[in-house]
N, CA and C of each residue as an Amber inpcrd file, in Angstrom:
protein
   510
 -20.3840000   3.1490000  -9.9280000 -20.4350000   3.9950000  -8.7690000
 -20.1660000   5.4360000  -9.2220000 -20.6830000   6.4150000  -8.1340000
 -21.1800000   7.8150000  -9.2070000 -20.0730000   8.5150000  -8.6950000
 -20.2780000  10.1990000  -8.7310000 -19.1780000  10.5350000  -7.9330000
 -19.8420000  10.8000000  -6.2990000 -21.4530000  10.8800000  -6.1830000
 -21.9600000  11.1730000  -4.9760000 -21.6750000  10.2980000  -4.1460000
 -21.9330000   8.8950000  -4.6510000 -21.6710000   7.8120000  -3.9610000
 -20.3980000   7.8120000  -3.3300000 -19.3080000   7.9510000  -4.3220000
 -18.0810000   7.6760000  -3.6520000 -17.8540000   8.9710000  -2.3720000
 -17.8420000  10.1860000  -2.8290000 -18.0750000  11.5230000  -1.7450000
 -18.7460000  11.1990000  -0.5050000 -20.1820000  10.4580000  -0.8050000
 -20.7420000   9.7620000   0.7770000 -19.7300000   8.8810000   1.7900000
 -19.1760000   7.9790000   0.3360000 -18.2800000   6.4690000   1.0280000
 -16.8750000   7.3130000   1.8530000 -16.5250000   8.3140000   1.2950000
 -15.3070000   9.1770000   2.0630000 -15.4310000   9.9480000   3.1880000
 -16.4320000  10.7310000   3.0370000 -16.8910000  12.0170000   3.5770000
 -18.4990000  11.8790000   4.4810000 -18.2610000  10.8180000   5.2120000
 -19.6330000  10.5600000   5.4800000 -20.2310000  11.7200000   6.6690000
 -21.5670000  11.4360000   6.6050000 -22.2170000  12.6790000   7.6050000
 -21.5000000  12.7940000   8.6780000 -21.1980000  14.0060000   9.0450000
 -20.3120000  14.2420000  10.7630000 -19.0450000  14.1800000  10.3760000
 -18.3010000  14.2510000   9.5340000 -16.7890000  13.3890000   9.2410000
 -15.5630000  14.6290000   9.6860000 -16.4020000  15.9980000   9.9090000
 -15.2960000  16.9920000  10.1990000 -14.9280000  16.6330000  11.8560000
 -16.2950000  15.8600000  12.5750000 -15.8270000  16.2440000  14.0860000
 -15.8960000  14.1680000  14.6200000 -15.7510000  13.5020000  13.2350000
 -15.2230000  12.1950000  13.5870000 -13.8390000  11.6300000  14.0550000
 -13.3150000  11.7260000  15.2180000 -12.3800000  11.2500000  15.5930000
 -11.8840000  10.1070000  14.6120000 -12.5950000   8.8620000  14.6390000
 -12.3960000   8.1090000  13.8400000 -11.9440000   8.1740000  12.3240000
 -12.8400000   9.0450000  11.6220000 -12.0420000   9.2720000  10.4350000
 -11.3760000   9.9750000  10.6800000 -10.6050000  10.6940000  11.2500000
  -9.4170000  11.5430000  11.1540000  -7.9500000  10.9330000  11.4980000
  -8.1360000   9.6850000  12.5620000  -7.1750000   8.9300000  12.8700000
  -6.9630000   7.7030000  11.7710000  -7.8690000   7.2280000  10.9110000
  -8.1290000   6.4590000  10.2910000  -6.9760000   7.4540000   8.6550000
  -7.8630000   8.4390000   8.3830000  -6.9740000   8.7460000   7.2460000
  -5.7170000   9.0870000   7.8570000  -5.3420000   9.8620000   8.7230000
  -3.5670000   9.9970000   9.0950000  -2.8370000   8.8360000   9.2430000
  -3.5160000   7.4770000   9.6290000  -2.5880000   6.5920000   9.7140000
  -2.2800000   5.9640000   8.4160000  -3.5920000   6.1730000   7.2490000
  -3.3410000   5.6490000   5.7260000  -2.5100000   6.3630000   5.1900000
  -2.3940000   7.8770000   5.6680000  -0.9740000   8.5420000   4.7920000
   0.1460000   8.9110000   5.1320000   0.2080000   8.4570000   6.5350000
   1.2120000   8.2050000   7.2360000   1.7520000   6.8060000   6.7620000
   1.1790000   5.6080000   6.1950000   1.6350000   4.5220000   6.0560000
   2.2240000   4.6070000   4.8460000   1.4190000   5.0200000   3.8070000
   1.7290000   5.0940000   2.7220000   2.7820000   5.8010000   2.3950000
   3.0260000   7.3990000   3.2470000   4.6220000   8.1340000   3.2230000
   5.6370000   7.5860000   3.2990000   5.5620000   6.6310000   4.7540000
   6.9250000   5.7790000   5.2220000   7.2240000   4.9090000   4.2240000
   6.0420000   4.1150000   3.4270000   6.5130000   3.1500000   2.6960000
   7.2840000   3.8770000   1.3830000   6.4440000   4.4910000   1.1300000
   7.2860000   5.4690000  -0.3000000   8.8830000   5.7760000   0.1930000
   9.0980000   6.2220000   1.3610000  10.3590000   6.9500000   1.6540000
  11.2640000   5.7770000   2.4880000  10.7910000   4.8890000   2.7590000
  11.3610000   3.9360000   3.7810000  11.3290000   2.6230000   3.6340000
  11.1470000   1.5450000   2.5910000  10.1750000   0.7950000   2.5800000
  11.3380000  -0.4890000   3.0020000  12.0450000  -0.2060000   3.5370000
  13.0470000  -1.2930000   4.0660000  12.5240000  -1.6650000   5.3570000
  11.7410000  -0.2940000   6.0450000  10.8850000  -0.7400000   7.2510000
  10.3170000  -1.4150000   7.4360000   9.4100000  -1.9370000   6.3260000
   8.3460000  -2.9850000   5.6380000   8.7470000  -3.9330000   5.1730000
  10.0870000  -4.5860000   5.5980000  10.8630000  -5.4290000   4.7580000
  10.2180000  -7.1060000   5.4530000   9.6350000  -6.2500000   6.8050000
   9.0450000  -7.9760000   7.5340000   7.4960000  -8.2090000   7.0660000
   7.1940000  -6.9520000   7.0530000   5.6370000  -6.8950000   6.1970000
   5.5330000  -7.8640000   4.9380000   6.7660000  -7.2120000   4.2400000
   7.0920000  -8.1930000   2.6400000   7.5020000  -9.2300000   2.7690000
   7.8290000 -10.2490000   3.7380000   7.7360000 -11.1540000   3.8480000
   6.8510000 -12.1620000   4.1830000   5.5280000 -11.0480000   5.1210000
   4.9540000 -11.9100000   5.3090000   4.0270000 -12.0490000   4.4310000
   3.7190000 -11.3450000   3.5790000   3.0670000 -11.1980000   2.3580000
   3.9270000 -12.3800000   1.7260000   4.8570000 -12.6480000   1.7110000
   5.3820000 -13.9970000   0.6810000   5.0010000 -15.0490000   1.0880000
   5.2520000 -14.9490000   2.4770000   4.6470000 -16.0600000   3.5120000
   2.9800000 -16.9390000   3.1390000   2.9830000 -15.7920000   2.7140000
   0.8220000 -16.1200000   2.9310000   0.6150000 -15.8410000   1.6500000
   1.6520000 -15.6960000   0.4440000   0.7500000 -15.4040000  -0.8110000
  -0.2370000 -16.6240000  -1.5010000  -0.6380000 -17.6270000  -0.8240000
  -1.6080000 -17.9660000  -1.5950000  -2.9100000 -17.9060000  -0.7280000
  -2.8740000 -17.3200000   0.3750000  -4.0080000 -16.7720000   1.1700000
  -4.6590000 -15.3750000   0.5150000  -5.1190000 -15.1450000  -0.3270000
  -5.6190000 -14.2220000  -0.3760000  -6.4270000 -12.9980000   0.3960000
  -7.0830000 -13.8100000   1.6860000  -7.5950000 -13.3260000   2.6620000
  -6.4930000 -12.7190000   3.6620000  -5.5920000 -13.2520000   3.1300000
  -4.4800000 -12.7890000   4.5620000  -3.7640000 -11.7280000   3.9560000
  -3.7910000 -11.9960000   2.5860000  -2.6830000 -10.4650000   1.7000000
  -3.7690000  -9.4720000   1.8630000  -5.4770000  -9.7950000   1.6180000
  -5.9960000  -8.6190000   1.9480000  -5.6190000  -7.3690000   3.2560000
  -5.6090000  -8.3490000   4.4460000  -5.4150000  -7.7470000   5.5610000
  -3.9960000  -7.2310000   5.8930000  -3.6730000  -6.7390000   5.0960000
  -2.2410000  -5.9990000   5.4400000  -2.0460000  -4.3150000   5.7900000
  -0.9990000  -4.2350000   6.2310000  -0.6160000  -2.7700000   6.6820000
  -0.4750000  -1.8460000   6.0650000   0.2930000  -2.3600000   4.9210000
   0.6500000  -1.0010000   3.5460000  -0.1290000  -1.5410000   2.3970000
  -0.8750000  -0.2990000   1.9060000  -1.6020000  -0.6250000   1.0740000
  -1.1520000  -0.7980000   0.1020000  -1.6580000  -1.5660000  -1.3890000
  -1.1880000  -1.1300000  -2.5070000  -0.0360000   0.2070000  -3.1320000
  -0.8900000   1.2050000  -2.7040000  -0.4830000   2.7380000  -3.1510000
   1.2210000   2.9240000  -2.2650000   0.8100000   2.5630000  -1.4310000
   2.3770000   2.6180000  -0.6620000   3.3850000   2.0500000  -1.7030000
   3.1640000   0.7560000  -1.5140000   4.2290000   0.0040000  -2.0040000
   4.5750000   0.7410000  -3.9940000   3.4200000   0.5840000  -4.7050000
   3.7530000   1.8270000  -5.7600000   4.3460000   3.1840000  -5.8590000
   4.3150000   3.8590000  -4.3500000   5.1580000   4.7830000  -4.2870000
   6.2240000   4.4740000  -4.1240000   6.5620000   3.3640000  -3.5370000
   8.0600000   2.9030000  -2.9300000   8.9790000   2.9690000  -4.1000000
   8.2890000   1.8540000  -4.5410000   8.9570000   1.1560000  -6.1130000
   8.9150000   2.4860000  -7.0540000   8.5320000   3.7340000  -7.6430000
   8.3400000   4.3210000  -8.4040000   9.0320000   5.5000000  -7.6830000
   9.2410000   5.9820000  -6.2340000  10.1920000   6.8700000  -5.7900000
  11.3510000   6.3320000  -6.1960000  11.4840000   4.9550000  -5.4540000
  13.1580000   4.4670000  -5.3880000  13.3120000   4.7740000  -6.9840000
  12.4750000   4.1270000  -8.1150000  13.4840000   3.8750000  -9.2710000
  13.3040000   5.5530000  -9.6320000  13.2440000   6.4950000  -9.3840000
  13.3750000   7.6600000  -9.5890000  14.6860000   8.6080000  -9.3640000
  14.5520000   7.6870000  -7.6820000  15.7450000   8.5690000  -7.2220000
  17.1570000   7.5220000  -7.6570000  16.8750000   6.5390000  -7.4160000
  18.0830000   5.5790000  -8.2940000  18.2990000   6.0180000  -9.9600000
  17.6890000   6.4530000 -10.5920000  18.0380000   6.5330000 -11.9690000
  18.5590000   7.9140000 -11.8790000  18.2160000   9.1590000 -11.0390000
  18.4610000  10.3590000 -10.7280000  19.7670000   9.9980000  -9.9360000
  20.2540000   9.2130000  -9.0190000  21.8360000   9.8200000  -8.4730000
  22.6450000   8.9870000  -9.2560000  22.7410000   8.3930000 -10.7240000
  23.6530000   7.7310000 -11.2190000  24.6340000   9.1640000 -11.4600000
  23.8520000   9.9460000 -11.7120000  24.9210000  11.4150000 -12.4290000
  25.5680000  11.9140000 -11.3790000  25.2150000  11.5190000 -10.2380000
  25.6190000  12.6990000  -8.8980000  26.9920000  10.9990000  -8.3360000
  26.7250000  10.1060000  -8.6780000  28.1200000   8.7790000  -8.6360000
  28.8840000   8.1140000  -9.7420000  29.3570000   9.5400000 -10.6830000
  29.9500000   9.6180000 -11.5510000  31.3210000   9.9360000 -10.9810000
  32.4110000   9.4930000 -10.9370000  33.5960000   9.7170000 -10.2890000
  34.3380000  11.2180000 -11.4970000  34.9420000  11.4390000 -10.0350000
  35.1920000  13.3530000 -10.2820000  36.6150000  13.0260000 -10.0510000
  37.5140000  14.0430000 -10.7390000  38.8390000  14.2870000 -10.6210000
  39.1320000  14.8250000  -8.8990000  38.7770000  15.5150000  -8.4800000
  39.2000000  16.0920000  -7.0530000  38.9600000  14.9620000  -5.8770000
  39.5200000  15.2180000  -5.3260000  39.9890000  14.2870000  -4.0200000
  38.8230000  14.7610000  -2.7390000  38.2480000  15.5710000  -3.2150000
  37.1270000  16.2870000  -2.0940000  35.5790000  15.6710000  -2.4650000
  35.7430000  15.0320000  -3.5080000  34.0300000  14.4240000  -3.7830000
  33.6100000  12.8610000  -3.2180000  35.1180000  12.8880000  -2.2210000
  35.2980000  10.8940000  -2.3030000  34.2430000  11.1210000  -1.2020000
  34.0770000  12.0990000  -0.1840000  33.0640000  12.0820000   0.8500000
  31.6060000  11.6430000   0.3600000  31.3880000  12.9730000  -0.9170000
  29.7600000  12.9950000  -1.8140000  29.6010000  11.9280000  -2.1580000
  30.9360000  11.0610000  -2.8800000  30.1580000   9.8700000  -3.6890000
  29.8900000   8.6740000  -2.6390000  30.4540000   8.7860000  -1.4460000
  30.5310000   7.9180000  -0.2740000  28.7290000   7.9830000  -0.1490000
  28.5690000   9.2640000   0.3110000  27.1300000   9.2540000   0.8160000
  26.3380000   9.1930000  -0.2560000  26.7910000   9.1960000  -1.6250000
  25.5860000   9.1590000  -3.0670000  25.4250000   7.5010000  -2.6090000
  26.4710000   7.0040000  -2.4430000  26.9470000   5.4110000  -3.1160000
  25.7240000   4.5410000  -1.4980000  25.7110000   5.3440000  -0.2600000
  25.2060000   4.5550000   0.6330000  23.7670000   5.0870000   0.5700000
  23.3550000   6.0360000  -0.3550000  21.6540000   6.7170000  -0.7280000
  21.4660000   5.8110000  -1.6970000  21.9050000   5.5310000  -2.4120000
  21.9790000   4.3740000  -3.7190000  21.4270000   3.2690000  -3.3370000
  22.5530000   2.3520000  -1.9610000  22.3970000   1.5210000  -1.9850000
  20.8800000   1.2450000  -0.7230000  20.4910000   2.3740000  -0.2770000
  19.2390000   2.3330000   0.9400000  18.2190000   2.1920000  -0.4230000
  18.4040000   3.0130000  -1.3790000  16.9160000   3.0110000  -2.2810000
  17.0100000   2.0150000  -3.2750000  18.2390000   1.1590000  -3.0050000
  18.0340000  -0.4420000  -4.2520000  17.3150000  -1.4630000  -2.9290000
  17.4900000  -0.7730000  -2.0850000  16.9740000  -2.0470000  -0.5250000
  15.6030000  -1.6680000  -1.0180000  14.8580000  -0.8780000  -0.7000000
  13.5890000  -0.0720000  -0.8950000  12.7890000  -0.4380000  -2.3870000
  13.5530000  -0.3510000  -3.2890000  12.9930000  -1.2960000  -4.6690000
  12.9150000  -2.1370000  -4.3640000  13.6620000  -3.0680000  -3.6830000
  13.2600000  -4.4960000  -3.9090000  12.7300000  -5.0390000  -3.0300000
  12.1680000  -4.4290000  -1.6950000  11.2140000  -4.6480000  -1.1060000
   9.7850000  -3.9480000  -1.2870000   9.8970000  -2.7370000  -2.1030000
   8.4550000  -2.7050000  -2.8340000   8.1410000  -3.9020000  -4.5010000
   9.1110000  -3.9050000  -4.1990000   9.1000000  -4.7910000  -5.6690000
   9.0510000  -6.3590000  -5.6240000   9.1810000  -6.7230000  -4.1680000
   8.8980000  -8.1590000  -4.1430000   7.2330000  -8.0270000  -3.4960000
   6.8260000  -6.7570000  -2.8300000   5.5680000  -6.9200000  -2.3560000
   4.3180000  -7.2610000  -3.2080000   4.7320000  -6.0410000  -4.3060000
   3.8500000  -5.9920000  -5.5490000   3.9480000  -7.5090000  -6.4450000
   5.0040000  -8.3080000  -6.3100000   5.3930000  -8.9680000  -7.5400000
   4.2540000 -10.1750000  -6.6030000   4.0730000 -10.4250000  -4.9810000
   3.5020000 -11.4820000  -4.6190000   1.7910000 -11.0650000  -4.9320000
   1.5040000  -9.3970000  -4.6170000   0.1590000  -9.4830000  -4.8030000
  -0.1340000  -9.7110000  -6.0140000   0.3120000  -9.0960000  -7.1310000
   0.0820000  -9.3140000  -8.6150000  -0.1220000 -11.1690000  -9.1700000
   0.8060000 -11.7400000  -8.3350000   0.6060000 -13.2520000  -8.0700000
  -0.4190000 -13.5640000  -8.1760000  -0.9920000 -13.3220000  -6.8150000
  -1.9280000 -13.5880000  -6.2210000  -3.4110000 -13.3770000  -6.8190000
  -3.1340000 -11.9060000  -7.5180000  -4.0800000 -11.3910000  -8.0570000
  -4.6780000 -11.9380000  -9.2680000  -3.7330000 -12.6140000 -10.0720000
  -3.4350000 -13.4120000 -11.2460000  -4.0620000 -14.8550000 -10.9040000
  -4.1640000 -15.6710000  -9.7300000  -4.1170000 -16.8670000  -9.7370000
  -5.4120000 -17.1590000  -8.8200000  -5.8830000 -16.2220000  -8.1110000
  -7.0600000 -16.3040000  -7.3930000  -8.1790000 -15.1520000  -7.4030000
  -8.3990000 -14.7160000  -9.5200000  -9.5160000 -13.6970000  -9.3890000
 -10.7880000 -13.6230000  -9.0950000 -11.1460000 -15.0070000  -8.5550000
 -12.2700000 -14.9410000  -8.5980000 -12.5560000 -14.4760000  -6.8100000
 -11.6580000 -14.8460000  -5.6830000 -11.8680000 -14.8260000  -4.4980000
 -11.3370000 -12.6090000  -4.1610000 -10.3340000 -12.6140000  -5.2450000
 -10.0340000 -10.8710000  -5.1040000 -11.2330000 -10.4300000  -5.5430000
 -11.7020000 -10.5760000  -7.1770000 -12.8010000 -10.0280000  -6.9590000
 -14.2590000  -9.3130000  -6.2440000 -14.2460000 -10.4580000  -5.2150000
 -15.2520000 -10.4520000  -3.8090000 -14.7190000  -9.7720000  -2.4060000
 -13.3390000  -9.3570000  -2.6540000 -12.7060000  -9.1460000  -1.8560000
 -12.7700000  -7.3110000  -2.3430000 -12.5140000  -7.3020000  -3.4430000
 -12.6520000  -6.1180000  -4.1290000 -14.2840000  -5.3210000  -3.6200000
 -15.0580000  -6.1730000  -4.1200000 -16.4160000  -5.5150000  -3.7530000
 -16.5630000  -5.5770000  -2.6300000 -16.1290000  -6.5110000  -2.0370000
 -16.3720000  -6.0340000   0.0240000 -15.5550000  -4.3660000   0.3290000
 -14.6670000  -4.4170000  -0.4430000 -13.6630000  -3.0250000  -0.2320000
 -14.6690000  -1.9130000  -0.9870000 -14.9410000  -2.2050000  -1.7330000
 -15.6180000  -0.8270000  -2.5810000 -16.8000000  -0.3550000  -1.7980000
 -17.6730000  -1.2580000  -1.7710000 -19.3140000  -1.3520000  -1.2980000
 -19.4410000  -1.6920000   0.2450000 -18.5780000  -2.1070000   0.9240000
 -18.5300000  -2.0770000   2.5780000 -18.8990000  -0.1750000   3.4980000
 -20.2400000  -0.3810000   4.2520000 -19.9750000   1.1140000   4.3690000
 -18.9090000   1.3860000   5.5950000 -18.1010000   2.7190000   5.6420000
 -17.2030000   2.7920000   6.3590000 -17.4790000   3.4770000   7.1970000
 -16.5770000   3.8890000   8.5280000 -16.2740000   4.7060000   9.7610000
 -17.5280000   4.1490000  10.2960000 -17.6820000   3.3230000  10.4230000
 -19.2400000   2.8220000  11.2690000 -20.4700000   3.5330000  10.7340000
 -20.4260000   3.3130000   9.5210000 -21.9620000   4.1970000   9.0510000
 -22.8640000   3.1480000   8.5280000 -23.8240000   3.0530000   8.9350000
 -25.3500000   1.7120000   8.7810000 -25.3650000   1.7160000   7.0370000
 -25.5420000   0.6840000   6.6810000 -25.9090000   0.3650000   5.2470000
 -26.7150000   0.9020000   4.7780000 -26.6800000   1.8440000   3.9770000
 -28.2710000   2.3330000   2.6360000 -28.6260000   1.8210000   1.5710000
 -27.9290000   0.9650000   0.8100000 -28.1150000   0.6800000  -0.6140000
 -27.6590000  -0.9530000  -0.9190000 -28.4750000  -1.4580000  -1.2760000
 -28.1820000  -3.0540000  -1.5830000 -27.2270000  -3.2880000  -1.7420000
 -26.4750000  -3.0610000  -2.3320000 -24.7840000  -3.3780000  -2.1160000
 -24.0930000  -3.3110000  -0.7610000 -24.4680000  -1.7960000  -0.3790000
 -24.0300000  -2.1820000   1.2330000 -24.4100000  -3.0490000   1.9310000
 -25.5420000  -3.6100000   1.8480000 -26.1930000  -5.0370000   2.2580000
 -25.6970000  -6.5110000   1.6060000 -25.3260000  -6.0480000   0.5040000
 -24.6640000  -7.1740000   0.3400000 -23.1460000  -7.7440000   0.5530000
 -22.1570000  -7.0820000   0.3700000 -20.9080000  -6.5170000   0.6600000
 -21.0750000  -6.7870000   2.5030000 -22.0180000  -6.3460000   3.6930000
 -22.1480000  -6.7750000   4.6680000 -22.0630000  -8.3350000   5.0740000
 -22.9040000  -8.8910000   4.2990000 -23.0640000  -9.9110000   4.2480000
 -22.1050000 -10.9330000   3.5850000 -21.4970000 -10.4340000   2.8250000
 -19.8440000 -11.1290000   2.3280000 -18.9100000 -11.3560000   2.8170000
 -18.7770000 -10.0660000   3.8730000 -17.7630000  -9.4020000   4.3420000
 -18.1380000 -10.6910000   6.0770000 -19.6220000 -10.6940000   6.0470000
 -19.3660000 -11.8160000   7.4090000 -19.4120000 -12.9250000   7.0240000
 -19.6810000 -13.7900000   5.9150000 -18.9590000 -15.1870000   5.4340000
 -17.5390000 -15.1120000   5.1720000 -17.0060000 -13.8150000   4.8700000
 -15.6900000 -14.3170000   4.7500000 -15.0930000 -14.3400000   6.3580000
 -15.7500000 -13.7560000   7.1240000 -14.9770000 -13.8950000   8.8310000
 -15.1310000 -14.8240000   9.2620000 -16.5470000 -15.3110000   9.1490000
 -16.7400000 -16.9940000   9.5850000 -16.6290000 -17.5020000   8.8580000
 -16.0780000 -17.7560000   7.6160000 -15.8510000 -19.2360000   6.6850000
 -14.1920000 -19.7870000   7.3040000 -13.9860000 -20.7730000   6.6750000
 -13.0570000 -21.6350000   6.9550000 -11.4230000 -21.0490000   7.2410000
C-alpha cells in the first residue's frame, strides 16, 4: 500500500466538512488519551478482553485500541521509573505530605501498568495462537473502505466481502 492510497483511506473526498470523520477521529484520540493517562478506567474493558481472549472476533471489536493500551503501559513505566527519585525519603518532616502524594501517584500508575499490561499480554495471546483468523481480520482493517466511502479497488471488494462472512458466519 502506497502513500496515496493510505492519504485516500484517511482523508477521503469531503473529509474537511464530514461530520462523521471528525467525530470518528476525536473519539479515537480521545480514547487513546484516557487510556494512556487513565487506564484503570479500562480496567472492565481488560477484563473483558480476558474474558473473550480466545474469540478473536470479539478482541477485534473493542474500545481501546492497540495504541492506547501501548501508551498506557509505556507512560506508566515512565512515570513509575521517573518518581522513584521524587520517593526517596528526606530528612525534614515537611516532605512526609510530597512523599504521601508521590507514594499514592505511584501506586495509581502501577494500577495503570497492569491493566495496560494485562490487555496487551491477552491480545499478543491471541495474536500468537490464532494468526491465521488476525491475519483476515488485519486485511479487513487495512483494505475496508472507511467513513462510508463505496469501494474502488479489488481489495476494497474483497475486504467487503470478508468483512460480511465474518458478520454472518457462526
Amino acid at each position: 500500500m502506497n502513500l496515496r492510497v493510505k492519504a485516500r483511506d484517511e482523508f477521503p473526498r469531503g473529509w474537511w466538512h464530514s461530520g462523521r470523520w471528525w467525530l470518528e477521529g476525536a473519539r479515537e484520540l480521545g480514547v487513546n488519551c484516557l487510556a494512556a493517562l487513565a487506564a484503570v478506567l479500562f480496567a472492565r474493558e481488560a477484563l473483558r478482553l480476558v474474558r473473550d481472549r480466545d474469540s478473536p472476533d470479539d478482541l477485534a471489536r473493542r474500545r481501546v485500541p492497540t495504541e492506547g493500551w501501548v501508551a498506557g503501559l509505556l507512560l506508566g513505566c515512565m512515570v513509575l521509573g521517573s518518581s522513584t527519585a521524587l520517593a526517596a525519603p528526606a530528612g525534614s518532616s515537611g516532605r512526609g505530605l510530597v512523599q504521601a502524594a508521590v507514594l499514592v501517584a505511584m501506586l495509581w500508575w502501577l494500577a495503570n501498568v497492569l491493566v495496560s499490561l494485562t490487555a496487551l499480554a491477552v491480545l499478543a495471546r491471541s495474536r500468537i495462537r490464532h494468526r491465521d483468523v488476525w491475519a483476515e481480520i488485519d486485511f479487513i482493517k487495512a483494505h475496508a473502505p472507511k467513513y462510508g466511502r463505496p469501494p474502488e479497488t479489488v481489495e476494497e471488494y474483497r475486504a467487503l466481502r470478508l468483512k460480511g462472512g465474518r458478520l454472518q458466519g457462526p
